[in-house]
N, C-alpha and C positions, 0 to 999 in steps of 0.2 A: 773533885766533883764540883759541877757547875749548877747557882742555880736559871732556872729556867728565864731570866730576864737577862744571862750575861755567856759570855762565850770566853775560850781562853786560846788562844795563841795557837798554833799548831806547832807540835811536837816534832821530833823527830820518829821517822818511821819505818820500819822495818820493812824492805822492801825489797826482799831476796829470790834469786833466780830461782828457775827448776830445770826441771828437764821437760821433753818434746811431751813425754808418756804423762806427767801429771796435770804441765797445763791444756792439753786437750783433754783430760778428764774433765777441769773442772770447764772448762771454755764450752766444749760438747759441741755435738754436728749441728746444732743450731746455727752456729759462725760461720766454721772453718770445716774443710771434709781435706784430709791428708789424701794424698796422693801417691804416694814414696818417701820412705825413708829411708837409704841403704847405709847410712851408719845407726842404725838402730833406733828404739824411742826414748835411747837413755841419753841423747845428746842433748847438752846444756844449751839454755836459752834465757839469755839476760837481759833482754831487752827487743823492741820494737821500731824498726825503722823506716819510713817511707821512702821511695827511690824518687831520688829528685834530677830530671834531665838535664841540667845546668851544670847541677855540682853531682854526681852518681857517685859518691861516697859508700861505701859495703864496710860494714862494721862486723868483725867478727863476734860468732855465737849472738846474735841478731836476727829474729825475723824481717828479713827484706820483704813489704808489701810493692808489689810490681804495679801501681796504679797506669793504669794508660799501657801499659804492653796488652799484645796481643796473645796469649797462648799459642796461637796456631803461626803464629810469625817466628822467622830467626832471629829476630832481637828477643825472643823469649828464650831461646835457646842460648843466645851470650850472657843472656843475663845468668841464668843459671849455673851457667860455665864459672865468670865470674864471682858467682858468689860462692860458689866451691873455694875458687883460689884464695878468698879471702878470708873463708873461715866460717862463714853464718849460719846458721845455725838450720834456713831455711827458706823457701821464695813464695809468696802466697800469691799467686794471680785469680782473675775476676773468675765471674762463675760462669759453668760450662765448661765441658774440655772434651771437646772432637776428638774421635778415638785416635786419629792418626798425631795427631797433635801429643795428644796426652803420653801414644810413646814414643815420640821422638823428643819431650820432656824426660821420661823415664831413664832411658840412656843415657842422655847428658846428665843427669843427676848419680845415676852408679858410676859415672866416669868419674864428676865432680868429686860425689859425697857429701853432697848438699839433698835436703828434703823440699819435697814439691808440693804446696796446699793450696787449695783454691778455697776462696769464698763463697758462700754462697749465694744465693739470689736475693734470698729477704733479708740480707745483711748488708748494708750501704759500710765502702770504705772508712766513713766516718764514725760510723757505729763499732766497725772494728776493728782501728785503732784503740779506742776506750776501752770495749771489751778485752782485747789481748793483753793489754797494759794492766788491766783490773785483774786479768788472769792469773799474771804472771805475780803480781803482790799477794793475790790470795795463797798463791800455789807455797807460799811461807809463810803463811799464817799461824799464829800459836795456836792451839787447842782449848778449848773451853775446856777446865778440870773433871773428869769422872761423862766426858760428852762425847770424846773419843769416838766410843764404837757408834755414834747416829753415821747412818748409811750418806754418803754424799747427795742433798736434794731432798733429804727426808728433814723437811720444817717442823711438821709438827713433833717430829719427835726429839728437835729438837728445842724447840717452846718447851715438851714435859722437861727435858733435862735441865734447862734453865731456872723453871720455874723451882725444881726442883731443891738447885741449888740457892738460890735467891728468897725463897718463902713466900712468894707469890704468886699470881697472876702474870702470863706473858701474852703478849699477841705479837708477829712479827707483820710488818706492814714493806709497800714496796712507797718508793717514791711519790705516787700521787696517792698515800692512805688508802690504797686497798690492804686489807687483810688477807695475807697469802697462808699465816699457820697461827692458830691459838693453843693454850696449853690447854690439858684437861682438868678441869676442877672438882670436887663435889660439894664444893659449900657455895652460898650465894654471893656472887660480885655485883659493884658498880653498876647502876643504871648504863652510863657511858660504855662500859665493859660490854654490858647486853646486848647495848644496839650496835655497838661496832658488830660484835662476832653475829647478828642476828641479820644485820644488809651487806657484809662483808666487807665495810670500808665504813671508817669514822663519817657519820655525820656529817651533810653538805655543811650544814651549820654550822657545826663546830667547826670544820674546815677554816672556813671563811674568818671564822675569830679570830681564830689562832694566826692565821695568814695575814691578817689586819692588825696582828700585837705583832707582830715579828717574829713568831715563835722561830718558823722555820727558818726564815734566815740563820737565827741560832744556832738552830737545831743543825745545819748542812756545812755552818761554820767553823763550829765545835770539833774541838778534838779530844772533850771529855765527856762525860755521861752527864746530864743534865736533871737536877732534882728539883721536885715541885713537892712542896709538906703538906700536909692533910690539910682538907680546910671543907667545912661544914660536910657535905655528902660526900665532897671527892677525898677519896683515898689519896696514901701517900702514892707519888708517882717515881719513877727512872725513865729516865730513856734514850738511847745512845744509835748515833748513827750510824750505819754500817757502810762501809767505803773501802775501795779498794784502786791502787794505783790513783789516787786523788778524783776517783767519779765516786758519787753517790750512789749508794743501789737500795739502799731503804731501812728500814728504824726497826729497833725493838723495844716494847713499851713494858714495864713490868708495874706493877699495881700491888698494894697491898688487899688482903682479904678480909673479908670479916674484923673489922678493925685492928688486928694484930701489924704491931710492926714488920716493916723488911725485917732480913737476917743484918746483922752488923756490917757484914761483908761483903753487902747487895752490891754495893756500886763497882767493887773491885769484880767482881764475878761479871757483872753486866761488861768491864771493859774487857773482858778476856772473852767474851761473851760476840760484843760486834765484831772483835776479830776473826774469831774463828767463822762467822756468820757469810761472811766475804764469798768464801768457795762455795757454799750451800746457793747465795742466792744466787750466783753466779749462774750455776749450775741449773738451779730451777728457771729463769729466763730463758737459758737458751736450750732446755730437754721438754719443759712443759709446751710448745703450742708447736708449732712447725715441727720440729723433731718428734713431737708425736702422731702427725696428723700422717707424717710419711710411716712411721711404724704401721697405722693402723691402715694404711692400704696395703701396706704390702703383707698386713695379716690377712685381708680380705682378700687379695689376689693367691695365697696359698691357699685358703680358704673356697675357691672358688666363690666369691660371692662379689657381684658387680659387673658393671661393664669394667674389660680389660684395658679402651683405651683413657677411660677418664681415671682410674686407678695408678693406672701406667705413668698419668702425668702427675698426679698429687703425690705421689712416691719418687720424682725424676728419675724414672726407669725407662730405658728403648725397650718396648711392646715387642720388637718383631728382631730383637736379636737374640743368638743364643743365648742361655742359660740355665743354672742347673739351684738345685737346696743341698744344703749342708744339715745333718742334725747332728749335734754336739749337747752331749751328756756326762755326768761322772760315769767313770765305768763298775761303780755297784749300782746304779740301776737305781738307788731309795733317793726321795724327795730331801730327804732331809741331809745327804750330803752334795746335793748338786742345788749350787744355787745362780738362777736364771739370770738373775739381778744381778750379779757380780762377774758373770760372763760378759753381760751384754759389752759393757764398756771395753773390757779386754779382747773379747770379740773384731768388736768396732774398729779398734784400734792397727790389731795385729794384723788383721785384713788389708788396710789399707795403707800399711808399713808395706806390705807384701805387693801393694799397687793392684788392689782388687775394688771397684766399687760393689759397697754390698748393704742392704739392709739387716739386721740383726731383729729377730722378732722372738721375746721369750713367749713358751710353750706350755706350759704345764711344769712337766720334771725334765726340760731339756729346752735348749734354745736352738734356734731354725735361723740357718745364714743361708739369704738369697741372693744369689751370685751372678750378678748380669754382665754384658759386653764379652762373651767368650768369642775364643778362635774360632770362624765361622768350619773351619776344617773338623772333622768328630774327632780324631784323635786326639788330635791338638788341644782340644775342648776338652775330652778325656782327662790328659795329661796336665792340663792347669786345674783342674777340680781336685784330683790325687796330689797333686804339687800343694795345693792349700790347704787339703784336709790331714796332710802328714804334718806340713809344720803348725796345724792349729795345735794341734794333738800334742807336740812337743813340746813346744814354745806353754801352752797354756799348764799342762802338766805339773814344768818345774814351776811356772811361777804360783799355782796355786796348793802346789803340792799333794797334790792326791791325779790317779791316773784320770784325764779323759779320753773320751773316744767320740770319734767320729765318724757317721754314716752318710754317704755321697751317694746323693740324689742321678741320677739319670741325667744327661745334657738334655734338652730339649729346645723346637726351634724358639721356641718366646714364652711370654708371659702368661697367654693363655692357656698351656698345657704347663705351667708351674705345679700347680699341687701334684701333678702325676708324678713330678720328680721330688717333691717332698714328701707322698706314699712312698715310693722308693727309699727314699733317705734315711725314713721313718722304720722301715722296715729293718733295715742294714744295722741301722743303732742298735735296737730292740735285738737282733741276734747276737752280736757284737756284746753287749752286756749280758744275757740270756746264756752264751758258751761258756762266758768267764777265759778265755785263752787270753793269750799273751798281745794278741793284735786288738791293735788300739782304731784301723782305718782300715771301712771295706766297701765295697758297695754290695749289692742286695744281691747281684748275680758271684761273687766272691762268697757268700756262705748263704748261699739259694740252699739246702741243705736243712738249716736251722730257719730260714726261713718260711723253709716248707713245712716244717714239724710245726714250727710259732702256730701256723696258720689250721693246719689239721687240729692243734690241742686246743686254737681259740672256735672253731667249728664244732668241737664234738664237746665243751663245756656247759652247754648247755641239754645235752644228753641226758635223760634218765637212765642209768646202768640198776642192774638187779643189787639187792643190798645185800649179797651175802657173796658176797665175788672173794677172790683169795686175799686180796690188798686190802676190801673194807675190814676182814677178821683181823689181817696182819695190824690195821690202826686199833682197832679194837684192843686186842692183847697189848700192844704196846703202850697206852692209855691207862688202863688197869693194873700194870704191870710198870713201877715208876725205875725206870735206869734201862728198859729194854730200849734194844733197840733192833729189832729185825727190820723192822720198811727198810732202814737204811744199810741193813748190810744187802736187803734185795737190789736195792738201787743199785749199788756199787758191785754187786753179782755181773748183772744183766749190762752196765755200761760198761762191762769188759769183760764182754763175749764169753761167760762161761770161764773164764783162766782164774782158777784160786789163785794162784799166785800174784797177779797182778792187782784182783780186788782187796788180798789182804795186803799187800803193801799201802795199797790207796785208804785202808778202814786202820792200816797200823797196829792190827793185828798178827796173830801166828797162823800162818794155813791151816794148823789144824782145828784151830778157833771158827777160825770161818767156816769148813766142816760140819762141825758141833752146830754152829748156828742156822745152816742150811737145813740139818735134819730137821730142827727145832723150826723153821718155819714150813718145812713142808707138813710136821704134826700139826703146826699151830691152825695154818690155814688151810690145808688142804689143796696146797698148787701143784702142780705137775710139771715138775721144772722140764721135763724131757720133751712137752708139746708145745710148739710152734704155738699156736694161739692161745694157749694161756701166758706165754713168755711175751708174747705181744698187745694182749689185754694189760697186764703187768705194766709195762711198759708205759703206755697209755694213760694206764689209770695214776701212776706213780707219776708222770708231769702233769696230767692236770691238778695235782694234789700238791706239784713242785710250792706254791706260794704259800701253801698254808706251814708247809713246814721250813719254809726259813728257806728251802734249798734252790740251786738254780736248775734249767731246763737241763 
């Protein structure tokens, strides 16, 4: 530990490759947007190298940055070739990529077996260099102890896990002292503590002090945690810079409370601490502003809300070519096993492995992929929308291990009739989990069926029905009666047509049981199983009843 007047040497540093799929996790579409990957996202990536026209050196399992090629030129296309034969890992060219361009890139890259990413606009090559380098060291960074499970990008939670472990106060700050996460306290802190977390960045003043003693030089020099000891109103302090592939990306301040010392152990925890910090703030720079500004138009263009061509451009979407929505959901259908958040990036990813540009926008209990640049042909368009929604479905599945499903939106000619294909989309999910069958990808006219029923059961829910119908007695008696269960051997009667022998296999019962139970609810309720319109009121009344008892449509 260092104190705040002295710096120490720089260490040796852990500074381990990953693969394609982690470091554009932590890198995110802020930077970089893939293009194609046709050996997969698990291909190794150990390094970052610029293409120099002099000496065109190709490094294997190396991002090659193509500065000064043209995408749309055949020197982009050797270069590609090229860097197949030599092993790399990948080719990153400038931003924008003209359709025709983009796959005549595609090809030469499935020939190769090399991946194709472009930069993007508000990313100057300079900037991502630093970034991808910064990437790739986070993408091995140790873990903070028992901080593990904070969601990639989630600061302040992990400030509480910090503070947690350390016995204080944290703020995480970026390079010019803004406060980007503070932990949560309930006792009272530091004047200093107040005002940072109260204008969201340390005091001009203080700034300028500290900047005037040298602090920061220190502080961005250091390659240990840096400690300042109580002294009159100022608490004891830590605070350790957080850096990745040799850039700086910004500090974490920890504080003691209410006069109580740190933990013993504070400084070791804070160094484990800016390590693990690396991916996080990675992460929040390039998801927080531009990666979200594009999310939120393309929720407003599903949304209908906006003009279509200024939406169009804040999103880098072509307005007026086909396109279609994706909804992908777990397929039970509850919030609390499908999680939006953890799609999105998987989402993101798998898509444009697949060489799809597409926005990922989370939804509620499902997330919405909007899928632009199709085959101007319908079928064709067809055929790449089912192409993608099969392997999201599969691909997503094993890796998160529970079934999902996906419902495919309608093609449509552009951007302006998008939500009509995310109605659509939206429609097909909602059946798709509502059937509970075996199929995992449909569109809305593939089980227009269950669709149609969705629609009739959400139409007539709001109906007032007479309260003494045969199903409201049948909940009645079952209520009152704890172990009964007639609703549900009705349900399981009636969804296969009358045949005892098929509904007691399904209820795992003896047919003659089922029998016995039939009598017993035509005494209980008074139904008439033999008439069309009471077997169809039944019916009816028993799916709009479907959520309250657990069961599906």
């Amino acid at each position: 530990m260092t104190d705040l007047g002295e710096s120490s040497g720089r260490g040796p540093g852990a500074e381990d490759g990953g693969t394609l799929e982690r470091l554009l996790s932590v890198v995110g579409a802020g930077a970089v947007e893939l293009h194609t990957a046709p050996e997969g996202l698990r291909t190794k990536v150990t390094g970052v190298h610029v293409l120099d026209a002099l000496e065109p050196a190709i490094r294997a399992r190396e991002l090659l940055l193509a500065v000064g090629v043209d995408p749309r030129s055949a020197h982009a296309v050797d270069v590609v070739r090229q860097a197949g034969e030599a092993g790399a890992a990948g080719v990153v060219f400038g931003p924008g990529r003209p359709e025709a361009a983009a796959r005549a890139l595609q090809t030469v890259a499935q020939e190769s077996g090399t991946a194709v990413l472009f930069r993007t606009a508000w990313c100057t090559w300079a900037q991502l260099v630093g970034v991808l380098r910064a990437g790739l060291a986070a993408a091995g960074a140790p873990a903070v102890p028992t901080a593990g499970d904070v969601r990639l990008g989630d600061l302040d939670s992990l400030a509480d896990a910090v503070a947690a472990l350390v016995g204080g106060s944290v703020t995480i700050e970026d390079t010019e002292s803004r406060v980007l996460a503070y932990s949560s306290t309930e006792e009272n802190v530091d004047e200093m503590r107040r005002l940072t977390i109260l204008g969201r960045r340390v005091p001009p003043w203080r700034v300028a002090a500290m900047r005037e003693a040298g602090f920061f030089q220190a502080l961005w020099g250091a390659d240990d945690v840096l400690h300042r000891p109580a002294g009159g109103q100022d608490p004891e302090r830590l605070v350790g810079a957080v850096r990745a592939g040799g850039e700086a990306l910004g500090s974490i301040w920890v504080a003691a409370v209410a006069g109580r010392p740190l933990y013993p152990d504070a400084a070791e925890t804070l160094r484990a601490a800016v390590r693990a910090a690396a991916a996080h703030l990675l992460h929040h720079r390039t998801h927080s502003s531009d990666g979200r500004l594009v999310e939120d138009a393309a929720r407003a263009l599903l949304e209908d809300r906006g003009s279509v061509e200024v939406l169009a451009e804040r999103a880098w979407l072509p307005p007026r070519e086909p396109c279609a929505v994706l909804a992908v959901g777990a397929g039970t259908g509850r919030p609390a096993d499908d999680n939006p958040a953890g799609l999105h990036g998987l989402l993101t990813l798998h898509c444009a492995a697949l060489g799809h540009r597409v926005v990922v926008v989370p939804a509620g209990g499902r997330t919405l992929v909007l899928l632009t640049g199709l085959e101007r042909d319908p079928q064709r368009a067809d055929a790449q929308v089912r192409r993608l929604g099969n392997a999201l479905a599969e691909q997503l599945s094993a890796t998160i291990g529970t079934t999902v499903k996906a419902g495919l939106g309608d093609v449509v000619p552009g951007l302006a009739r998008a939500p009509e294909s995310r109605r659509s989309a939206e429609q097909a999910l909602q059946a798709l989990i509502a059937s509970g069958g075996p199929h995992t990808v449909a569109r809305s006219e593939d089980v227009a069926d269950t669709v149609g029923i969705l629609q009739v059961v959400d139409a007539l829910r709001e109906l007032p029905l007479p309260a003494r119908t045969s199903v409201a007695r049948l909940r009645e008696f079952d209520a009152e009666h704890g172990g009964s269960c007639l609703v549900e051997t009705l349900r399981a009667y009636l969804d296969h047509f009358g045949d005892v022998s098929a509904a007691s296999r399904a209820l795992g019962v003896h047919s003659n049981s089922l029998r016995y139970r039939l009598r017993r609810i035509t005494q209980v309720s008074g139904l008439d199983l033999d008439s069309p319109d009471a077997r169809l009121l039944a019916q009816v009344q028993l799916r709009l009843g479907g959520e309250a008892d657990g069961t599906r449509l």
